[in-house]
N, C-alpha and C positions, 0 to 999 in steps of 0.2 A: 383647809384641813391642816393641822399641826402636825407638819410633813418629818420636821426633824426637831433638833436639839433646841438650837435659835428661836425657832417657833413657840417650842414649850415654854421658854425660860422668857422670853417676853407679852406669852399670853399671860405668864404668872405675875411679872412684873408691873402690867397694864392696868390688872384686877386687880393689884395692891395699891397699886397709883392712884387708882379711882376709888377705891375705899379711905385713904388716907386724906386726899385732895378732898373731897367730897364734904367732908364734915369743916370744913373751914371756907366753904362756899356760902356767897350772901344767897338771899332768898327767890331770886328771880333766875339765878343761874343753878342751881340747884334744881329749880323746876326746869329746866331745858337737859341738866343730865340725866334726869326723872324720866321725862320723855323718851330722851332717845332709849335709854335703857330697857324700858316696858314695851317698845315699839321694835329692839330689836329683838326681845323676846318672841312676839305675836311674830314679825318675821321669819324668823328659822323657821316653825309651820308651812307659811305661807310658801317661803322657798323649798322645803323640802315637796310640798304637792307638785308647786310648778317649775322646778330648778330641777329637783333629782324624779322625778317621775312623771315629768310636760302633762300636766293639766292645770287649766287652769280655774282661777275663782276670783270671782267677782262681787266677792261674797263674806270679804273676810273681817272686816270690818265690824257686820251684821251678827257673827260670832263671835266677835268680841263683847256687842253688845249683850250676846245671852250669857255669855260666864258673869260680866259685869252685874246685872243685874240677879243671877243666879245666887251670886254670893252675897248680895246685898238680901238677900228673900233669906236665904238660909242661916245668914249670923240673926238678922235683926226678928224674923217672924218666927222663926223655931227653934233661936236660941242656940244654934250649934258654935263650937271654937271657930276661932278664925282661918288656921291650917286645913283642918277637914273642911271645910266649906269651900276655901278655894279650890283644894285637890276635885271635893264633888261639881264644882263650878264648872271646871273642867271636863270632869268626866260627860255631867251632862249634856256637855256644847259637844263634847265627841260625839255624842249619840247624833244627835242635833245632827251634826257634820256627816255621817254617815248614810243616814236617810238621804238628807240633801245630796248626797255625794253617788248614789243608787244611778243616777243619769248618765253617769262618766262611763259605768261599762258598755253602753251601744253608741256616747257621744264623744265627737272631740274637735278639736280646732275653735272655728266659730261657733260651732254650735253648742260647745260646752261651756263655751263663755257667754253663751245665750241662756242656758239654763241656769247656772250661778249667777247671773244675772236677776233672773227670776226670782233663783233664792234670797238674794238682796232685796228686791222688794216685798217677798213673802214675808221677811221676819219683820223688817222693819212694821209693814203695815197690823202685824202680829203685836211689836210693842205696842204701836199705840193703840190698840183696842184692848188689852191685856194691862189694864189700871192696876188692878191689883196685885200683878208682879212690878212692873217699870213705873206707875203712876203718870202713865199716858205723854201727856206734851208736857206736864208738870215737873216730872223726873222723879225722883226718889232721893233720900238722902243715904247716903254710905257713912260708914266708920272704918275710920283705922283700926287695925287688926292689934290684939295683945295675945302673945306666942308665949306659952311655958314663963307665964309670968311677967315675959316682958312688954312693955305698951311702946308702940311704934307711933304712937301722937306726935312727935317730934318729926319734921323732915329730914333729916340728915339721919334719921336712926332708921326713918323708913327707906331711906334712900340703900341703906347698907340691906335691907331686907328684899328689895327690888334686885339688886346688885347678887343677892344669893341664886335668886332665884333663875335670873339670869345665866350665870355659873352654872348652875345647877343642867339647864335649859341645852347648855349650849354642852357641855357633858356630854349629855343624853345624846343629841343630835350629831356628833363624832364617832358616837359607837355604834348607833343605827348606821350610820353611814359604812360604818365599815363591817358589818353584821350580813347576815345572808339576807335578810327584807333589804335593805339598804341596796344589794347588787340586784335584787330584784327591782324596785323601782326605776334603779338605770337601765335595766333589761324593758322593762315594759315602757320607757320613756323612749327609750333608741329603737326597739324591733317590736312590739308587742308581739305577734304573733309569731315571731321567732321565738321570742321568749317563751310563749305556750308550748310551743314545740317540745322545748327544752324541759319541760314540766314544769313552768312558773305558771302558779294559781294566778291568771289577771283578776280576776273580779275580787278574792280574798288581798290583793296586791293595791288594786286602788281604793279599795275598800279601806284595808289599814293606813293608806296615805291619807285621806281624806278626818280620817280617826286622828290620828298624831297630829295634822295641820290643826284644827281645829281644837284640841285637845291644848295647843299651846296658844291656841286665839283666847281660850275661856282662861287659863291661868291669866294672861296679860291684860286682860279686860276684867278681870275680876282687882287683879293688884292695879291696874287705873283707878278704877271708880273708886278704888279706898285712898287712892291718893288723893284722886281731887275733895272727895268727903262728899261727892254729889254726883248720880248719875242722867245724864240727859239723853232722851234717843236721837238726839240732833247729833252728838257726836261719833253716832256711828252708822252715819247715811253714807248712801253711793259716793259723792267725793269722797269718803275719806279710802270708801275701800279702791276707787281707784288711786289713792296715793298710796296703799299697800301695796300694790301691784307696780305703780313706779319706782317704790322704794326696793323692793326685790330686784327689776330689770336695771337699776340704774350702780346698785350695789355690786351685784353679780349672780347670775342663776347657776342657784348648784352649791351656793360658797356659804358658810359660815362666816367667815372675815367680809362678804356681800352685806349678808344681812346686816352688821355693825356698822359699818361706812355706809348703808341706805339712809340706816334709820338718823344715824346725823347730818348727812345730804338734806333729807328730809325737813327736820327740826329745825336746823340750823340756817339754810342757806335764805327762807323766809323770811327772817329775824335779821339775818344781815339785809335783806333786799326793803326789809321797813325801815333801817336805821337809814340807811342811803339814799330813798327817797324824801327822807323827812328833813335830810339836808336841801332839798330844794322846793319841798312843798308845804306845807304846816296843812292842809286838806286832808282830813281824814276818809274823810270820802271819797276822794281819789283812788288811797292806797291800796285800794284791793281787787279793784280790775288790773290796775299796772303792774302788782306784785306777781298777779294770775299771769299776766301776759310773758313779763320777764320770766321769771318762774319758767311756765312754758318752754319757751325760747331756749335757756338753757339746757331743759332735757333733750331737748330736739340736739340742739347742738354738741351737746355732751355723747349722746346717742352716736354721731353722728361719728364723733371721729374716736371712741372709746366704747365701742358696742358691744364687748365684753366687760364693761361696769369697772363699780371703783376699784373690786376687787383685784381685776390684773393689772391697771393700773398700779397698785399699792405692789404688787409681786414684782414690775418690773421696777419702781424704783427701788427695793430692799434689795434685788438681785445687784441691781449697778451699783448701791452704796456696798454691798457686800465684796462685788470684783474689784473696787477702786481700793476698797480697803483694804482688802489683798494684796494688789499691786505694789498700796504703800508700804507694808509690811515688805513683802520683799526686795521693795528698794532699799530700807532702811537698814534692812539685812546685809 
């Protein structure tokens, strides 16, 4: 949360950075800022279900694939703009989300991670019988979106259009949070049933979590699939949605600043784990059990001695560069 002053003025600063930086980036790293960006979108979701009101889903991934292919149905077969498409992309994967999400009010722990489980296989096995939305194993083709004129065809102009939407995302997700639903889901996360006590609606409570999560899975899977220009349901299987679920726990649960630091943990640390490999293997067929492995290893370890995620991490070193900086100041004084 952008607790104070410093906070604001360098989330403002960061989001200029990256729009500015952005457009002067070659084309291979540009698709790595693309990613984490759209991925820390789909995250805030993810962490507001399981960070600010402990449920969990296994699931998410799955719903990314229904915005994705949502918007891909709704610009190319009925013609609609590309804004209203994604928003309905959205909206749809909420519904989606909430049906699915009907289970959380008598489950939880394991067992709700058993039926988001479930829902991960339901949709999936749902695309690929469903040719005429996703076009099966085959995928579909997407287009980039042209907004009030303007055409997003270019990556770096799409990138500033991700980057909005992002902003936009993460907005939203600071004011829920600090909003009366917002103290609700930390009520039903930490006491449920003290919270019912207290007059929190549970069932209308997980019910809207589940809506909002999901809700930001179909925005970010809708602006995926128009980045890549192609939807496949390979890319939104069970691993992926367990690397949602690691990219929340490894970020921070609960955290906005989590969800941003997951999604490039994420992205990024795979990409350095191929470049370093490939210093000593030229085997491409190696690289992907050993990256798995590593990879692995790392969260474990990362886990291990940082189990509140990048997020406090990142707090406690702005804190000590903030009291050193202090200190120097008033030495200097």
């Amino acid at each position: 949360m952008l607790a104070d002053r410093f906070d604001r003025i360098g989330a403002v600063a960061l989001i200029a950075c990256l729009a500015v930086v952005s457009q002067f980036m070659g084309d291979y790293h540009l698709a790595l800022l693309t990613q984490i960006t759209v991925f820390a979108l789909s995250a805030m979701g993810l962490n507001m279900l399981l960070g600010n009101t402990g449920m969990i889903s296994i699931a998410h991934a799955a719903f990314m694939g229904v915005g994705a292919f949502s918007s891909a149905y709704l610009i190319q077969n009925l013609g609609l703009p590309a804004l209203p498409a994604i928003l309905l992309a959205g909206l749809i994967t909420s519904v989606v989300g909430m049906v699915f999400g009907l289970p959380s009010l008598r489950l939880k722990g394991v067992y709700l991670a058993m039926a988001s489980f479930a829902a991960q296989i339901i949709l999936y096995w749902a695309f690929e019988q469903s040719r005429w939305l996703t076009g099966g194993q085959d995928g579909r083709f997407a287009q980039r979106p042209v907004m009030l004129g303007i055409s997003f065809m270019d990556s770096h102009r799409f990138y500033l259009l991700a980057l909005a939407f992002a902003v936009l995302g993460a907005v939203a997700n600071l004011n829920i949070e600090r909003s009366r639903l917002g103290r609700a889901f930390n009520a039903v996360r930490d006491r449920s049933q003290a919270a019912e006590m207290m007059g929190v609606n549970v069932f209308r409570t997980k019910i809207a979590s589940f809506g909002l999560a999901t809700f930001y899975a179909g925005v970010a899977g809708a602006l995926f699939g128009q980045y890549l220009e192609f939807v496949a349901i390979q890319a939104f299987s069970l691993s992926v949605s367990i690397q949602f679920l690691a990219l929340v726990i490894i970020g921070g649960l609960g955290s906005l600043a989590g969800s941003v630091l997951g999604a490039a943990f994420i992205v990024l640390v795979p990409e350095i784990l191929d470049t370093i490999i490939l210093m000593f293997s030229h085997n491409t067929g190696e690289m992907a059990p050993i990256r798995l492995g590593v990879f692995g290893l790392i969260v474990v370890v990362f886990l291990l001695f940082e189990p509140q995620g990048l997020a406090r991490a990142w707090n406690r070193t702005r804190q000590w560069a903030l009291n050193h900086t202090g200190k120097g100041s008033q030495t200097r004084s």
